[in-house]
N, C-alpha and C positions, 0 to 999 in steps of 0.2 A: 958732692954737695956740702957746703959751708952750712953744717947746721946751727953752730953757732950764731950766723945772721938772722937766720930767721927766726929764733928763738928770742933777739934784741929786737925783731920787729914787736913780735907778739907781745914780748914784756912793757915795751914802749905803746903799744896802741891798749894795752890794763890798763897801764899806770895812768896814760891821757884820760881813759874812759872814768878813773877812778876820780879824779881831779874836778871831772864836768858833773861828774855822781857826787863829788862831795860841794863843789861848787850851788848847781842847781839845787842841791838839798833843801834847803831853805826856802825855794820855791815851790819846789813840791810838795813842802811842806802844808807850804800856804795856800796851791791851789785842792790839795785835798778837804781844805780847811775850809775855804771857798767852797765847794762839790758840798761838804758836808751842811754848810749852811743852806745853801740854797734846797737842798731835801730835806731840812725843816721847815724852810719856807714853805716847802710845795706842801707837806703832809697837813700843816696848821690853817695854809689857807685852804684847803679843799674840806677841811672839817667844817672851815667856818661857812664854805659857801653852801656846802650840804643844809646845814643848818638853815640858813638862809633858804636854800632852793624848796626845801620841803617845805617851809612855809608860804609860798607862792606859787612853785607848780607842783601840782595834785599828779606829779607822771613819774615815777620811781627811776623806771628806767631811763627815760632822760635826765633826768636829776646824776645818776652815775655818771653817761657819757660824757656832759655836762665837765662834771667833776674830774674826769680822768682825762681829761681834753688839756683842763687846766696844767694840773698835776704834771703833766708831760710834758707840758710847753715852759713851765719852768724850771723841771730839769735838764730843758735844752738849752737855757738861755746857762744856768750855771754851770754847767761843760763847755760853753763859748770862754763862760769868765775863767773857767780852771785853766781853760787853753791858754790864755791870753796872759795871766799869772806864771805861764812857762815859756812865755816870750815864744811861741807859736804861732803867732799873727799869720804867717803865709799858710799854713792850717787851719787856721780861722775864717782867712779871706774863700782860701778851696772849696772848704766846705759850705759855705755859703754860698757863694756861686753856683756849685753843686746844688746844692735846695733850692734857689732860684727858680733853676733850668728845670729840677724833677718836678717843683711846683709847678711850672705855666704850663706846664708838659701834661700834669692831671690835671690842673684846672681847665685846660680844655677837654682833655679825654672825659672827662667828668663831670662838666657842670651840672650836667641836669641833674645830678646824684647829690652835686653841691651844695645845689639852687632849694634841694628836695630838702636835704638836712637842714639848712639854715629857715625852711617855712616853717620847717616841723618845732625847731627850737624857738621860732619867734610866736606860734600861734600857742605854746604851750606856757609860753612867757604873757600873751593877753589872753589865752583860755577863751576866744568867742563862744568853746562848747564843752562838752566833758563829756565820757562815757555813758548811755544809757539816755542821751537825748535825740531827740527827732530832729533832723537838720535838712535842710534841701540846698543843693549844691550843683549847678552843673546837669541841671534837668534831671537829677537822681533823687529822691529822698528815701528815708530809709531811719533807721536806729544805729546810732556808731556802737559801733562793739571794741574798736581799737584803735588807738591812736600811736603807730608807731612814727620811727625818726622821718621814715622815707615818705610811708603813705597814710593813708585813715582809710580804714575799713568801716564799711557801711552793712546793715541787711535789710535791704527791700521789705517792704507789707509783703509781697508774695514770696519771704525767705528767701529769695536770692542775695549771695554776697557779692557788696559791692569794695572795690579797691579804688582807690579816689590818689593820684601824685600829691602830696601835699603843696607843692606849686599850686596847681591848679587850685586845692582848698583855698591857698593863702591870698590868690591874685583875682581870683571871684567871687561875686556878690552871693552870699551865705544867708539864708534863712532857718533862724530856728527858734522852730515850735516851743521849747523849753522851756526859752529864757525866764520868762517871769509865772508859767505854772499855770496860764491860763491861754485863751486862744480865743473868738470870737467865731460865732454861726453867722454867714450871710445867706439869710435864704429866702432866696424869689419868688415868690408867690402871684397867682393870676384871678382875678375874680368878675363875674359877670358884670356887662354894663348896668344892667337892673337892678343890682345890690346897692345897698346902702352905704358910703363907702367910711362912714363914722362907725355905725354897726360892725362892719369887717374891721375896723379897726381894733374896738374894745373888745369882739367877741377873741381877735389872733390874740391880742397884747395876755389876756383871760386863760388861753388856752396853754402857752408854753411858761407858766408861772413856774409851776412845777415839775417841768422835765427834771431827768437827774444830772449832779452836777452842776448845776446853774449857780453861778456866782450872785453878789450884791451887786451886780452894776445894774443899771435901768437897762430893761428891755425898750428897744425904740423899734420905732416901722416910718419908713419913709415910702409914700405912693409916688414912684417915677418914671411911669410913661401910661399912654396909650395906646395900649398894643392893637394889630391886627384886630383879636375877636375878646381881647380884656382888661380891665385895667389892674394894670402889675404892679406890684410893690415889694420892697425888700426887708423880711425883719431880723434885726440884728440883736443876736443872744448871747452873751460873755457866759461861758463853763471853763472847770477844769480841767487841765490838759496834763494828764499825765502819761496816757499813749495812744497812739492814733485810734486803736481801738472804741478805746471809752468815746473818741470825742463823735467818732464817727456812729458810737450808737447814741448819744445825746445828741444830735442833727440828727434821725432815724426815728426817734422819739417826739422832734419837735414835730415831724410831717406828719408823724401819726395821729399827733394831740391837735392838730390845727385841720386836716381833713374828720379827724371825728366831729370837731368843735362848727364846722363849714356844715358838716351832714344834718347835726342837731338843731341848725337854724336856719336851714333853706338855706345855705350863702352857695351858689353855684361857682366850681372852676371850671368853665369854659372850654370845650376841646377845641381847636385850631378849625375856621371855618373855609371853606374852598370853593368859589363858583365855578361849576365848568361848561365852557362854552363849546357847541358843537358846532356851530354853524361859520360858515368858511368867513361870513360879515358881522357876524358877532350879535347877541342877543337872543340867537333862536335855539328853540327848546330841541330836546333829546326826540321824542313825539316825531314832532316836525321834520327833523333830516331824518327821521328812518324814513315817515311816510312818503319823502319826496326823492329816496335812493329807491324807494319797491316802487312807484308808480315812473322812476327812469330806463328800472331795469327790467 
């Protein structure tokens, strides 16, 4: 074996290596230098959007992911540039294509997880609701206790927990109790034809003045129908709503003040009335078909 050959292989594929090492220097230089900036970039804006994000959404944890979302997507972009600064473009284009393909690849395997993340981050960016409010959603209500990225936790009046897709929160119609800290009583009331129906007015409006809770708004009573055996009417009570509890014993309270207030002035509520007819042609008394089934049989 001619070891001196391949010992001029070796020293001639150094010396080349050493040429493209001192050549490219300059650029590696530069793309370090590039790298380095853009990880200042990333670290300055993520403070700044912190900053920002705590002041808009009340959610910590999203506020991070948020932030570390950024953070990472601009050190991906300044490792494209560092590549590109070392004349690597056909590693640049690779890898790209590569991300592509592994994107549409998760975004299908994933959307719904997607779809989930992006409701959670948009509903926390307009805050419809916050922890600790009464919300109805999707034929659920409940008290939210959590709002993570994926879903909202709910707990039922009867302490069941509920788990809610944030899709779903974000794609349907949303009621909540909270919002402004009060809520409204409808309550239906029934009272004899025979009563006075001025009297049943002033004695109801009289009676629920002072339930508790009861806000400044006027108490109103609207009389709207003709029922079967009464005539009905609805009176409408604004209190404060700070959990289903209270509100549901201030409506508890109004029934109670308005049947005492009915008891104290003769105002009769009417129980449901029912004619029955026994007779196969209609009209004839109970009497009547017994006396005329014993005298068939």
């Amino acid at each position: 074996m001619d070891i001196s050959k391949y010992y001029d292989i070796v020293v001639e594929k150094v010396v080349t290596w050493s040429e493209d090492f001192v050549s490219m220097l300059p650029n590696f230089i530069l793309a370090l230098l590039a790298f380095f900036v853009f990880v200042v970039i990333a670290k300055f804006s993520v403070r700044l959007l912190k900053k920002i994000l705590n002041k808009t959404i009340d959610n910590p944890a999203l506020n991070n992911i948020i932030s570390k979302t950024i953070y990472i997507a601009i050190i991906i972009i300044g490792t494209f540039v560092a590549l590109s600064v070392l004349n690597l473009q056909k590693t640049v284009t690779s890898l790209l294509a590569g991300a592509g393909i592994i994107g549409l690849a998760l975004g299908f395997a994933f959307q719904d997880i997607a779809a989930n993340f992006i409701s959670g981050i948009l509903m926390a960016a307009r805050r419809p609701f916050k922890v600790g409010d009464v919300i109805e959603t999707l034929n659920h209500e409940g008290v939210v206790k959590k709002i993570n990225i994926r879903t909202t936790e709910l707990t039922s009046f009867q302490g069941q927990q509920i788990i809610i897709p944030n899709k779903e929160v974000f794609q349907n119609a949303l009621i909540n109790d909270s919002f402004n800290g009060k809520k409204r009583i409808d309550l239906g009331v029934g009272v004899s034809y025979g009563d006075d129906l001025e009297k049943v007015r002033d004695i109801s409006l009289k009676a629920v003045k002072n339930i508790p809770r009861r806000t400044d708004e006027e108490v109103t009573l609207v009389f709207s129908e003709f029922g079967d055996s009464s005539i009905n009417f609805t009176i409408r009570i604004w209190v404060e709503f700070t959990t289903q509890g209270a509100y549901k014993d201030s409506q508890s309270e109004a029934i109670i003040a308005i049947k005492k207030a009915f008891d104290e002035n003769d105002i009769t509520i009417p129980f449901p009335i029912r004619t029955l007819d026994f007779g196969i042609k209609g009209g004839e008394k109970l009497n009547e078909v017994v006396d005329w089934k014993k005298s068939k049989g």
